[in-house]
TORKOL-4160 file (C-alpha; in steps of 0.2 Angstrom, whole numbers, padded with zeros to 4 digits, m for minus):
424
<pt num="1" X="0000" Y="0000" Z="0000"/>
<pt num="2" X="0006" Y="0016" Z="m0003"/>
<pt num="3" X="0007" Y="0027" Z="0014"/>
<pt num="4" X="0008" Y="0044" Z="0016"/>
<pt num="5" X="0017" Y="0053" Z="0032"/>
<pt num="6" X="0015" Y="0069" Z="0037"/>
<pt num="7" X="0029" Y="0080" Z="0046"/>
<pt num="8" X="0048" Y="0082" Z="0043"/>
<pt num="9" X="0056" Y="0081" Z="0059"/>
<pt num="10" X="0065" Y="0068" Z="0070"/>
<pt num="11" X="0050" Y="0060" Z="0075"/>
<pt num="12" X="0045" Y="0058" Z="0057"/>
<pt num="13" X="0063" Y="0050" Z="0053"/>
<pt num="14" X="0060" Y="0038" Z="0064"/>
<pt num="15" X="0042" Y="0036" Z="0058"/>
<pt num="16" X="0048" Y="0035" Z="0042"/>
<pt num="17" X="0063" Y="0020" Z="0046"/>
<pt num="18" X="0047" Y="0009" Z="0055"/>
<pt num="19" X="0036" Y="0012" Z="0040"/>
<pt num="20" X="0047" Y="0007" Z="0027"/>
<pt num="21" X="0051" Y="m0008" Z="0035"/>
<pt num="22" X="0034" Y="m0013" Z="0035"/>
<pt num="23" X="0030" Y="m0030" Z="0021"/>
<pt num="24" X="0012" Y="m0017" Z="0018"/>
<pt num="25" X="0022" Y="m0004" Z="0012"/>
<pt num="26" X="0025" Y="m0001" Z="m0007"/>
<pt num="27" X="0029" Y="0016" Z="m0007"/>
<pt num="28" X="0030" Y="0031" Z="0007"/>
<pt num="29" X="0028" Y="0049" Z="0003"/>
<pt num="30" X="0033" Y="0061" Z="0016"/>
<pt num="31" X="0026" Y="0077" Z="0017"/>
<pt num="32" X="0035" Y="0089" Z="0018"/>
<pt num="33" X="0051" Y="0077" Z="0026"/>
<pt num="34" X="0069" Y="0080" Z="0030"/>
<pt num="35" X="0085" Y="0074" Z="0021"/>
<pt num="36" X="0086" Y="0060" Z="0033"/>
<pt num="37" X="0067" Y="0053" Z="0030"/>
<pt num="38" X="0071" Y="0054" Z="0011"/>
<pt num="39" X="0080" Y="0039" Z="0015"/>
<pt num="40" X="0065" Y="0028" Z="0017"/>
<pt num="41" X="0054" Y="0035" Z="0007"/>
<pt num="42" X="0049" Y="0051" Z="m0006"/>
<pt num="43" X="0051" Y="0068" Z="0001"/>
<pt num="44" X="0035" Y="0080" Z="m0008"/>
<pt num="45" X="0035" Y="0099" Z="m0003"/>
<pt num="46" X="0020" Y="0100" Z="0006"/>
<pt num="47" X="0017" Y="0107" Z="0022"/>
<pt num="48" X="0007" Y="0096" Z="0033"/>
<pt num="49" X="m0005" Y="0110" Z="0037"/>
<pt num="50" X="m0010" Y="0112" Z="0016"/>
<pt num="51" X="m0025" Y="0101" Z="0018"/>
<pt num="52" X="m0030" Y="0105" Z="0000"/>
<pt num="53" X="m0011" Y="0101" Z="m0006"/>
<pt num="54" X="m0013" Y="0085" Z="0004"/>
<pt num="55" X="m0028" Y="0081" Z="m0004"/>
<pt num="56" X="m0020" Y="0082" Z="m0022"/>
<pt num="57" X="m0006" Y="0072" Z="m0016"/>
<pt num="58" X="m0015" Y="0058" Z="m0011"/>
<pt num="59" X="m0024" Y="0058" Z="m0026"/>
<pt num="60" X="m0012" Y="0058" Z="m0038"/>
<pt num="61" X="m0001" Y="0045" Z="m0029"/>
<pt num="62" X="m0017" Y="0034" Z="m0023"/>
<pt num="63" X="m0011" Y="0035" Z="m0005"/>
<pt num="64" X="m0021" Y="0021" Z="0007"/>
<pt num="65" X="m0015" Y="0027" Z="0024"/>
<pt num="66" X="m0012" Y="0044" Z="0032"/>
<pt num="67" X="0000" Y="0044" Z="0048"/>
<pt num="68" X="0000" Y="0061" Z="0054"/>
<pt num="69" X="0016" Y="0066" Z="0065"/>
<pt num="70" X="0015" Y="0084" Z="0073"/>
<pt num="71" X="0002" Y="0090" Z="0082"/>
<pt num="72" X="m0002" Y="0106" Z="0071"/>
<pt num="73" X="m0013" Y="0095" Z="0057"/>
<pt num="74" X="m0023" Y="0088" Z="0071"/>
<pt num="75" X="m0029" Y="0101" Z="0081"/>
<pt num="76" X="m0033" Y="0110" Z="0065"/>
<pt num="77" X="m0045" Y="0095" Z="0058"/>
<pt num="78" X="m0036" Y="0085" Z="0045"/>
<pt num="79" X="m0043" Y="0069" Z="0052"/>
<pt num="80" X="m0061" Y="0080" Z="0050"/>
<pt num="81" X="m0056" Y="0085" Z="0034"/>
<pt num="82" X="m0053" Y="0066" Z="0026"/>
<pt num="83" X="m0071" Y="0061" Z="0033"/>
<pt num="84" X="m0079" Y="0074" Z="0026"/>
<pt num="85" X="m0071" Y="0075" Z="0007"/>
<pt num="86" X="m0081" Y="0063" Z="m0003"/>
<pt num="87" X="m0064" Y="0058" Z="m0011"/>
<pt num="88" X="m0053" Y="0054" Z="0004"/>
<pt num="89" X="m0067" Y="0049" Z="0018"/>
<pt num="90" X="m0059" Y="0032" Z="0013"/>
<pt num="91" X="m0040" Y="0032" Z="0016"/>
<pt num="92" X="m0037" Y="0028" Z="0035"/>
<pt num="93" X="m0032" Y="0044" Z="0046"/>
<pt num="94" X="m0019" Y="0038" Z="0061"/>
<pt num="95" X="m0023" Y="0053" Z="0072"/>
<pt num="96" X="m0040" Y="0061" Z="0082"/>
<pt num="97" X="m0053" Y="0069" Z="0077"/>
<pt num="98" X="m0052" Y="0089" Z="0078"/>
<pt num="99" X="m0062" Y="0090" Z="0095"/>
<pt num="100" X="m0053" Y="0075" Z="0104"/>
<pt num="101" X="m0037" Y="0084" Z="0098"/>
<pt num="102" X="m0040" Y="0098" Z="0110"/>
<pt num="103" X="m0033" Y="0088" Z="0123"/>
<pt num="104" X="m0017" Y="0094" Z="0117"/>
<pt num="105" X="m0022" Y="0110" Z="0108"/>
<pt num="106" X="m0031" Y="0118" Z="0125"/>
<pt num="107" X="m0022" Y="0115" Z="0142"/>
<pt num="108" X="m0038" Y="0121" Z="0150"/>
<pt num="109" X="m0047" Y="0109" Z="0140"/>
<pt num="110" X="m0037" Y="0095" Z="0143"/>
<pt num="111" X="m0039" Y="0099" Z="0165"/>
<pt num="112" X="m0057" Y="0099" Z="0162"/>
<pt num="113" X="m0057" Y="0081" Z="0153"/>
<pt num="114" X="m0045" Y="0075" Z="0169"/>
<pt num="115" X="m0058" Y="0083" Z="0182"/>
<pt num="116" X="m0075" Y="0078" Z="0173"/>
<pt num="117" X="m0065" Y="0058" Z="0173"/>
<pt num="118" X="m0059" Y="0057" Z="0189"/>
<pt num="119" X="m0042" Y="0057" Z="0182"/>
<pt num="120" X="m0028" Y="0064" Z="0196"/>
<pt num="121" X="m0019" Y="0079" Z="0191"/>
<pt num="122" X="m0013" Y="0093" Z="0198"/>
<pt num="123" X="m0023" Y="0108" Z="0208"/>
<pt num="124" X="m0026" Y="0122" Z="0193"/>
<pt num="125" X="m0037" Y="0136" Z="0188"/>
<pt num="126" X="m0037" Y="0143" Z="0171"/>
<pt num="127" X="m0039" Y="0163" Z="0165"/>
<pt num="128" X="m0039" Y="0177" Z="0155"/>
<pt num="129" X="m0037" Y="0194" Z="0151"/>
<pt num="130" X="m0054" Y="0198" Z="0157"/>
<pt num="131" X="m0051" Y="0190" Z="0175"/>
<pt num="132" X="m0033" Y="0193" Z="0176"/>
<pt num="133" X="m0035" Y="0200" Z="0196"/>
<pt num="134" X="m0043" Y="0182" Z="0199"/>
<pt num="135" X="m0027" Y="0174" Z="0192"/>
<pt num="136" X="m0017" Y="0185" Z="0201"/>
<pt num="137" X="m0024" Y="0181" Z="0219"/>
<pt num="138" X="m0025" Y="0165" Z="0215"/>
<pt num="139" X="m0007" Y="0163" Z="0213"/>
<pt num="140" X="m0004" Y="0169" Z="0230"/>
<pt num="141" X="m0014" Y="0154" Z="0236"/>
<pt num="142" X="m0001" Y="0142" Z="0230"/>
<pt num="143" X="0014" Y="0141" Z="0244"/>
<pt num="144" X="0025" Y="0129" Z="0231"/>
<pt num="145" X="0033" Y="0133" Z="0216"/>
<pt num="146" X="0020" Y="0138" Z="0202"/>
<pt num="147" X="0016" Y="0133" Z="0185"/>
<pt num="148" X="0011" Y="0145" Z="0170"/>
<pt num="149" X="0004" Y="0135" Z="0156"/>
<pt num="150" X="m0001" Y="0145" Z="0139"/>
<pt num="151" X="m0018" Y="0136" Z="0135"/>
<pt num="152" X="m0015" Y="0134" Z="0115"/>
<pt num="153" X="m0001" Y="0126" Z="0106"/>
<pt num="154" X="0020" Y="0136" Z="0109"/>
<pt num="155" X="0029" Y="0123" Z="0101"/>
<pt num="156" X="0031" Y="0116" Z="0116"/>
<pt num="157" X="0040" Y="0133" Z="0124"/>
<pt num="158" X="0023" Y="0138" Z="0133"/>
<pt num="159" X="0025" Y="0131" Z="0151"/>
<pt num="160" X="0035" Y="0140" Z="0164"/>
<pt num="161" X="0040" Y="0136" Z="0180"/>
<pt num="162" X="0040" Y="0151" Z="0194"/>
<pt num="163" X="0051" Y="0151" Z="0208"/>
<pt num="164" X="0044" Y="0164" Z="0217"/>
<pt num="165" X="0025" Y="0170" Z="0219"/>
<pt num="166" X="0035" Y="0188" Z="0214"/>
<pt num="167" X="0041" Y="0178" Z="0196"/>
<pt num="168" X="0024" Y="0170" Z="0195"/>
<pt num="169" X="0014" Y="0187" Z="0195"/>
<pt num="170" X="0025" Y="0194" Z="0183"/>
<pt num="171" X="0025" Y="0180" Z="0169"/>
<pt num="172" X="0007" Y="0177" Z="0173"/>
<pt num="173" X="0004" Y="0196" Z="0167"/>
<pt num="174" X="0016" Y="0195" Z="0154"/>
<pt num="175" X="0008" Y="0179" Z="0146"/>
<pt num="176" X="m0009" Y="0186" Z="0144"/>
<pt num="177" X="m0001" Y="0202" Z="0135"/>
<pt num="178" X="0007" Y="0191" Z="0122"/>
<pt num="179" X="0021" Y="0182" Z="0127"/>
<pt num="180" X="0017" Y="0169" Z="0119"/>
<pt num="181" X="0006" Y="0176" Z="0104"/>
<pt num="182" X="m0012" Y="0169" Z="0103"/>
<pt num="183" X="m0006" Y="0153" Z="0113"/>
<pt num="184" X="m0005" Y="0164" Z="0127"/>
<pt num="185" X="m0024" Y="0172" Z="0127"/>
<pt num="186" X="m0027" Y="0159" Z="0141"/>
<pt num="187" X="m0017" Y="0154" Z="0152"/>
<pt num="188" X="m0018" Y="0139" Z="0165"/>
<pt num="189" X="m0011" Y="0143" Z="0184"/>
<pt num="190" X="m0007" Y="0125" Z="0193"/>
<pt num="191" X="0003" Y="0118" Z="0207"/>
<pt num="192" X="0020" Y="0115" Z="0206"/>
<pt num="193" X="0021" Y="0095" Z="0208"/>
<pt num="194" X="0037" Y="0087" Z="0218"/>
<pt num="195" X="0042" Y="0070" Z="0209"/>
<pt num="196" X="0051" Y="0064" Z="0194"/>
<pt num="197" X="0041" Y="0063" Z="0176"/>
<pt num="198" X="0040" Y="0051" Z="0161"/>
<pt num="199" X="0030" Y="0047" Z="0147"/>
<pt num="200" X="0018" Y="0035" Z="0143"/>
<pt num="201" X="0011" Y="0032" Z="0125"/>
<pt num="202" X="m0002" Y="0020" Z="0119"/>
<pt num="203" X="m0010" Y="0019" Z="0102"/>
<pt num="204" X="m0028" Y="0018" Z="0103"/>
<pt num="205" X="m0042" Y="0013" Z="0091"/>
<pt num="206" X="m0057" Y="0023" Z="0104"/>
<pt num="207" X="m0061" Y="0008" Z="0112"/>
<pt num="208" X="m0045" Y="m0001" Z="0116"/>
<pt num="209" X="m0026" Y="0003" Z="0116"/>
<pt num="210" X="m0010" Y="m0005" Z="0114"/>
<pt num="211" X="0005" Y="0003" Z="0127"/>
<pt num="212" X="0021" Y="0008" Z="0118"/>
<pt num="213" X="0038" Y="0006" Z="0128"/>
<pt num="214" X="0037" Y="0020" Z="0141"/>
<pt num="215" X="0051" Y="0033" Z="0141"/>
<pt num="216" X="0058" Y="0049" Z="0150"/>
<pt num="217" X="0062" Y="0066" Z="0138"/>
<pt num="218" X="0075" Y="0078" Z="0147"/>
<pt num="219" X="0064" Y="0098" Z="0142"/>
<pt num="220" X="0079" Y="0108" Z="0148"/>
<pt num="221" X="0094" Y="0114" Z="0140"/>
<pt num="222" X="0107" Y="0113" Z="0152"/>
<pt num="223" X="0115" Y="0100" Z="0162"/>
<pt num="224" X="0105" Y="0094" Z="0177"/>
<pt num="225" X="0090" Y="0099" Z="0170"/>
<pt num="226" X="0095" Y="0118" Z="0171"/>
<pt num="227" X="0091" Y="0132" Z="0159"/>
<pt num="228" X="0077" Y="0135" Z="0148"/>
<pt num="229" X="0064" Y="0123" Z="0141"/>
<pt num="230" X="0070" Y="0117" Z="0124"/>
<pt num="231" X="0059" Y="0101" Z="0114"/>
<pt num="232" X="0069" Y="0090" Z="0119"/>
<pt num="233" X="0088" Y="0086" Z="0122"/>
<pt num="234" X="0087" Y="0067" Z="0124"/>
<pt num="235" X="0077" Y="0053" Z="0130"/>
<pt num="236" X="0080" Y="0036" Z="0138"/>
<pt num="237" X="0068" Y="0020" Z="0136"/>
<pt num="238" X="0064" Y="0011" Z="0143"/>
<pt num="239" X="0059" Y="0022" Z="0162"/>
<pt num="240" X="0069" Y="0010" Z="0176"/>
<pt num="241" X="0060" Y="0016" Z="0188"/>
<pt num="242" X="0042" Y="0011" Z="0181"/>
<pt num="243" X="0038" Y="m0004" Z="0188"/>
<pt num="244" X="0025" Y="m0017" Z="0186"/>
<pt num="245" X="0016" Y="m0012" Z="0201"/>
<pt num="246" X="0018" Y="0008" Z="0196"/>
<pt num="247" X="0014" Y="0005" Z="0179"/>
<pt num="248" X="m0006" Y="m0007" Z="0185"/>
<pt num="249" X="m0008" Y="0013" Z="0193"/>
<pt num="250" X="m0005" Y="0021" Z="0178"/>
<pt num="251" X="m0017" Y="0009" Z="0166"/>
<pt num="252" X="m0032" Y="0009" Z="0179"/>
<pt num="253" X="m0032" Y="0028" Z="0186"/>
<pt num="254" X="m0025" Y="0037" Z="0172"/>
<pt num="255" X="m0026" Y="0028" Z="0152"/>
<pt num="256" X="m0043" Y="0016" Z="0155"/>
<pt num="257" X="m0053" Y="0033" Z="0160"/>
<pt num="258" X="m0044" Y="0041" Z="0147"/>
<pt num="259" X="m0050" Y="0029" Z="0134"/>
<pt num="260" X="m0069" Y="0029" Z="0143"/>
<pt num="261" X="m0068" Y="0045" Z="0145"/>
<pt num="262" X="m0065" Y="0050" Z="0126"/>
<pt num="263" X="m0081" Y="0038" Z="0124"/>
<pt num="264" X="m0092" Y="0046" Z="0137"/>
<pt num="265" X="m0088" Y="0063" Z="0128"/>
<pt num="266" X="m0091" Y="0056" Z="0111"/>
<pt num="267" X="m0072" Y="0060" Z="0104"/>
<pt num="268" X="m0065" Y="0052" Z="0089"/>
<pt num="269" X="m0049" Y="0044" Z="0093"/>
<pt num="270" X="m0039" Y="0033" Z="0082"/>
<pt num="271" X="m0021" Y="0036" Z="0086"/>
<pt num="272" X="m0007" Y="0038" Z="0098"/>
<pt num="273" X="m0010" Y="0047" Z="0115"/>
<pt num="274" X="0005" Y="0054" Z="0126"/>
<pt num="275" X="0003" Y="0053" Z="0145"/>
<pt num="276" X="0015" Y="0066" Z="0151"/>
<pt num="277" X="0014" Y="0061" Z="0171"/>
<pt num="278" X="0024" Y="0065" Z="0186"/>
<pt num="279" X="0027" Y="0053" Z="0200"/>
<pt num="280" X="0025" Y="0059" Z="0216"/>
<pt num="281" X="0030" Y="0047" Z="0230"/>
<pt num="282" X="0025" Y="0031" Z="0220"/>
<pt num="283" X="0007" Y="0039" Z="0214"/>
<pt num="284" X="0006" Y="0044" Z="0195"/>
<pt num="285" X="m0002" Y="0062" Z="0193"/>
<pt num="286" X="m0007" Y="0068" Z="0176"/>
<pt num="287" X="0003" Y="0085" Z="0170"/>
<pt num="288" X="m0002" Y="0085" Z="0150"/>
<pt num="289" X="m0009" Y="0077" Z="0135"/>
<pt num="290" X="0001" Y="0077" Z="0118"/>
<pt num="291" X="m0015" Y="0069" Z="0102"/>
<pt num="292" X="0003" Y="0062" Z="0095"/>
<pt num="293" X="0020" Y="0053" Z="0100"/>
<pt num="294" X="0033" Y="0064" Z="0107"/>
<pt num="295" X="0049" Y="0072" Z="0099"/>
<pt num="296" X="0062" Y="0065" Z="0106"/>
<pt num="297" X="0055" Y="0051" Z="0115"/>
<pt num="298" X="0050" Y="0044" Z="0097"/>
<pt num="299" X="0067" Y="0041" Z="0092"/>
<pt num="300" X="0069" Y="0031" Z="0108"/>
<pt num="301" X="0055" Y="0021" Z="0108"/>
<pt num="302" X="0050" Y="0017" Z="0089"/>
<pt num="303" X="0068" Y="0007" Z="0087"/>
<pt num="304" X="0061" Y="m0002" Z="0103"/>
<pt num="305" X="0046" Y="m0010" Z="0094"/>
<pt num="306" X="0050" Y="m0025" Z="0085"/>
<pt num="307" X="0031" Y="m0029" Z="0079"/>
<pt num="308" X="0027" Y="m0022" Z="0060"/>
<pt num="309" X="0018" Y="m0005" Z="0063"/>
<pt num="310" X="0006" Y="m0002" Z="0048"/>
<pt num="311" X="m0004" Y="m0018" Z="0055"/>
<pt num="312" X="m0004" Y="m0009" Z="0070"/>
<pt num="313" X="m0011" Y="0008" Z="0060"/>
<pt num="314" X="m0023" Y="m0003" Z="0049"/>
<pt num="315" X="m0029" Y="m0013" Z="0065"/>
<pt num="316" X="m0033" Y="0003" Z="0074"/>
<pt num="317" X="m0041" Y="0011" Z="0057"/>
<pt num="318" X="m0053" Y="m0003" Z="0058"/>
<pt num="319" X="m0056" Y="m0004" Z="0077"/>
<pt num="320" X="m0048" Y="m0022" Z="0078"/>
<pt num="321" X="m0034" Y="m0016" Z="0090"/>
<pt num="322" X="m0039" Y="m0028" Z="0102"/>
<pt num="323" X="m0034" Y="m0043" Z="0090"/>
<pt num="324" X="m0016" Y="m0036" Z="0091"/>
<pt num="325" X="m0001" Y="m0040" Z="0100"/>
<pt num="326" X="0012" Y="m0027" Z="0104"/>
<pt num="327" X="0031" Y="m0034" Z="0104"/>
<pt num="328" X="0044" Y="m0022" Z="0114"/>
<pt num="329" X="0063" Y="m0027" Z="0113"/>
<pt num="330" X="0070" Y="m0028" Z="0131"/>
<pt num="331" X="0088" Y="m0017" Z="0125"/>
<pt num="332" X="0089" Y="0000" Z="0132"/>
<pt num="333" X="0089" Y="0014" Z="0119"/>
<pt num="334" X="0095" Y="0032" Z="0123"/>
<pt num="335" X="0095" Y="0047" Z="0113"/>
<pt num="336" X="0105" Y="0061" Z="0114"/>
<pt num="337" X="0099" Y="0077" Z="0102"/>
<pt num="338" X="0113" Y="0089" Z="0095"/>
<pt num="339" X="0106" Y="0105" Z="0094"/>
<pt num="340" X="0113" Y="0124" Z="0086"/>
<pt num="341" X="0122" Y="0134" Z="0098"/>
<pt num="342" X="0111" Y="0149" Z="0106"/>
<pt num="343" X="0095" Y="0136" Z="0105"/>
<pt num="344" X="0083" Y="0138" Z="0112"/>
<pt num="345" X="0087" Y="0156" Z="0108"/>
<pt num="346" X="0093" Y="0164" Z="0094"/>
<pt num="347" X="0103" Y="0152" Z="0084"/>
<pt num="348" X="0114" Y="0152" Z="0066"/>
<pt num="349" X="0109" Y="0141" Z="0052"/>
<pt num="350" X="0116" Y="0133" Z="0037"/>
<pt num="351" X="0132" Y="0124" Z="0045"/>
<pt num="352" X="0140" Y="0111" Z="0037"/>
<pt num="353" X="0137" Y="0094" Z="0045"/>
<pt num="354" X="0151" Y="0082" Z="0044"/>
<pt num="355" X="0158" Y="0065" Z="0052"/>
<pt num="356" X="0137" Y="0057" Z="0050"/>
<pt num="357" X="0144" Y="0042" Z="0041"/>
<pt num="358" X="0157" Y="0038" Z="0056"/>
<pt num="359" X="0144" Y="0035" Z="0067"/>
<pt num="360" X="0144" Y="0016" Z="0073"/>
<pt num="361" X="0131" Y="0005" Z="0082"/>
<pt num="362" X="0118" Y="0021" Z="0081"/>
<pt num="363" X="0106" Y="0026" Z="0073"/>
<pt num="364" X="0105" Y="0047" Z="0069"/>
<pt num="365" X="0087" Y="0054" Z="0065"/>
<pt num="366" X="0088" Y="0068" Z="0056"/>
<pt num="367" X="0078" Y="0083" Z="0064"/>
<pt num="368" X="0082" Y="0101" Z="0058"/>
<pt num="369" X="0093" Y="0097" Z="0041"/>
<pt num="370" X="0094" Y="0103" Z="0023"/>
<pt num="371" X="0102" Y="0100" Z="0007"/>
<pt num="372" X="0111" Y="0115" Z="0000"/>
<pt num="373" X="0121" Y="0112" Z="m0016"/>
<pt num="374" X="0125" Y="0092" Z="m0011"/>
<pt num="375" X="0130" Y="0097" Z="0008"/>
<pt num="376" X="0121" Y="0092" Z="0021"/>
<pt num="377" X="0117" Y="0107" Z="0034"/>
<pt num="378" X="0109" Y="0113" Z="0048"/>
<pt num="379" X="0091" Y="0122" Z="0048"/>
<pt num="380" X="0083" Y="0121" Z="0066"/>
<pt num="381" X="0087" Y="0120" Z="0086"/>
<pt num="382" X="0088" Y="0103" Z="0088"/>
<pt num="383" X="0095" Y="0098" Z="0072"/>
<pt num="384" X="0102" Y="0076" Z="0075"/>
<pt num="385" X="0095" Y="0064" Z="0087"/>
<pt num="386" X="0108" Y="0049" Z="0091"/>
<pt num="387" X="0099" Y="0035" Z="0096"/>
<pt num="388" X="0108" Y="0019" Z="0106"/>
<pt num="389" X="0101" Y="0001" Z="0110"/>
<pt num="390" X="0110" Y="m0009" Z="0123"/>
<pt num="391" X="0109" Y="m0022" Z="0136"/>
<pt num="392" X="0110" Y="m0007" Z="0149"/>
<pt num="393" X="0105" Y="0011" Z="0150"/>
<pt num="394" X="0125" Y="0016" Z="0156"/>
<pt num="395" X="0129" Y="0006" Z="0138"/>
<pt num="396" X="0118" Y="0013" Z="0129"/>
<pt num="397" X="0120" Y="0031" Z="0134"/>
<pt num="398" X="0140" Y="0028" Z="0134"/>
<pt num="399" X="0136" Y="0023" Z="0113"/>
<pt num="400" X="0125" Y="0040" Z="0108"/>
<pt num="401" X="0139" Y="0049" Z="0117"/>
<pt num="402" X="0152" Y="0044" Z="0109"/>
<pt num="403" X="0143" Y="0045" Z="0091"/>
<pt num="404" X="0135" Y="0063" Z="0096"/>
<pt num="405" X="0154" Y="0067" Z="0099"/>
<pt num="406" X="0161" Y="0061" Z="0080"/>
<pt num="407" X="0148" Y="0073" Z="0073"/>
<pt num="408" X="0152" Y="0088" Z="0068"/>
<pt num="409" X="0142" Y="0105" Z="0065"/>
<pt num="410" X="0150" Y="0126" Z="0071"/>
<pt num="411" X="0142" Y="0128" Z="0087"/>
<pt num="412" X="0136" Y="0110" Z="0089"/>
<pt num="413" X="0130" Y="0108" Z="0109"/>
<pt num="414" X="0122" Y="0092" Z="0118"/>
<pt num="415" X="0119" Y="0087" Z="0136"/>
<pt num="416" X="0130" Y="0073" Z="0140"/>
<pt num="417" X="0119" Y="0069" Z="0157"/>
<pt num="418" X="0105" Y="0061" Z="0149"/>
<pt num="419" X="0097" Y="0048" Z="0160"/>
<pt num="420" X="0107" Y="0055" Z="0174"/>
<pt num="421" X="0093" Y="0056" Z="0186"/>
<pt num="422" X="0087" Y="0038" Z="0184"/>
<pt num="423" X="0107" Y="0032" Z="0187"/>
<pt num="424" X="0111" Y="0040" Z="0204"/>
């Protein structure tokens, strides 16, 4: 079958590598992809939010399965858009519906799906310009830390973490007055929660899921989770720490009211889920929803799955998940990302990228890259992820560490402390 994805980072790479592996896939189109995806498949200049462009493409090149990768296409309908077009109603979306996609796309409507389920989470309140004074004394109600979260989508820059009540006020005011553009017309005001996160993904069909390996992204961009909140500087799989006894929490209070929830509110669901949770003295606590698998934690846990993943996507299309077995490898993979120096900041593009081909027992999903007259170059932040499988986390961190050091860009930065709070 011919399969179109849609994306063109390193989530999508290591979309891309899985898909084309598959014995159901004659052909992969990637829209609008990355040098390194044009290694599995046919790169078309798209951009994932062209929903009429899309459409053309899946005419012309009789695609029978959409997988969508970011998060931008689903909260602004494509899924939708397929049912509704008398010409593409019949190709397989993998990916929710627009409204279920607003568990991603408003943090104020994600807290309100966690409160009406019975799904725990931390203490929150949500406001905007119009009850700003509200916002502000509830703030000083909080005696921890405090947690500014822009309701819409901020490329996932839109969540601070206040020190003081002082800091909080400021940003809080600052937020609704456009720090974060549109993203920031509402803005969600929680508790600071004590504990250590991970992530948990599932691929669900509405009615029953599947759970993916878990695994633990590092946001920050400086060692010891220091600095400002970046996408993503690495991730280890699977979470040492989530044990069988953690993870029966997890499926029963947080993931099955999930799943019944999205059927109790009548919300069309036919794709991956992201749990992002915090564990607070051995109890798992919601923080956030993603509609979609997270970048980097994809690159960590796709090379983990060992089962062929279109089944998986067709099974799902058809809401015959439960007749499918999922088949996780027992290796440890860890992935460092090399970013542009100055990122998250301001950050030079266009660098030369050298030294990829030395890279041994790795894989390297290519991120923000580009093609300029036959020379691979940098074009984003986080521009390389380096992913490692081994016996042991130690090994497989040691392996991405060593290849994330043979690569070369100008300015090239990564953390080297991945995984270092799961090895103390």
């Amino acid at each position: 079958m011919n399969i179109l994805l849609l994306g063109g980072g390193g989530r999508e790479h290591a979309f891309a590598r899985s898909i084309a592996q598959s014995k159901l896939c004659s052909q992969l189109f990637i829209a609008p992809g990355n040098p390194g995806t044009a290694q599995h498949g046919k790169n078309i200049a798209i951009s994932a939010t062209d929903f009429d462009a899309i459409k053309k493409c899946c005419i012309e090149n009789k695609i029978e399965l959409v997988v969508v990768g970011p998060e931008d296409p689903l909260v602004n309908g494509i899924y939708d858009f397929f049912i509704a077009d008398g010409e593409l109603k019949n190709i397989p979306v993998i990916g929710p519906s627009k409204d279920a996609a607003q568990l991603e796309g408003s943090k104020a409507f994600a807290k309100e799906f966690m409160q009406r389920h019975s799904i725990p989470t931390a203490a929150y309140q949500s406001f905007d310009v119009n009850s700003l004074e509200q916002g502000v004394e509830f703030i000083r109600t909080l005696i921890t830390r405090v947690v500014l979260k822009a309701d819409g989508l901020a490329a996932g820059k839109g969540v601070l973490i206040c020190q003081t009540l002082e800091e909080a006020e400021e940003q809080f005011k600052e937020m609704l007055r456009g720090k974060f553009g549109a993203a920031s017309e509402r803005v969600v005001v929680e508790e600071f929660l004590h504990g250590i996160e991970m992530s948990v993904f599932v691929l669900t069909d509405g009615t029953n899921y599947l759970l993916l390996p878990t695994a633990k992204d590092y946001k920050r961009v400086g060692e010891g989770d220091t600095g400002l909140n970046t996408g993503g500087m690495g991730a280890i799989s699977p979470v040492p720490f989530a044990d069988e006894v953690l993870m029966k929490k997890i499926c029963i209070r947080i993931i099955q009211p999930t799943i019944d929830g999205l059927q109790q509110d009548k919300l069309v669901y036919k794709g991956f889920i992201y749990f992002g949770l915090m564990i607070v003295h051995g109890e798992p606590l919601m923080i956030e929803y993603n509609c979609r698998m997270g970048d980097p934690e994809t690159e960590a846990v796709l090379p983990r799955i060992e089962c062929d993943l279109v089944e998986l996507f067709m099974a799902t299309a058809n809401e015959k998940l439960i007749e499918k077995k999922i088949f996780i490898s027992d290796k440890h993979a860890a992935t460092v990302v090399l970013t542009s120096g100055g990122y998250p900041g301001l950050f030079e593009k266009g660098k030369k990228i050298t030294a990829i081909e030395s890279v041994e027992d790795s894989i390297v999903f290519q991120a923000g890259t580009k093609v300029n007259d036959g020379e691979l170059q940098t074009a984003g932040g986080r521009v390389l992820a380096v992913t490692s499988l081994a016996t042991t986390l130690e090994e497989a961190l040691k392996i991405s560490k060593t290849n994330a050091d043979k690569i070369q860009f100008n300015n090239k930065y990564f953390r080297t402390d991945i995984g270092f709070d799961v090895l103390k």
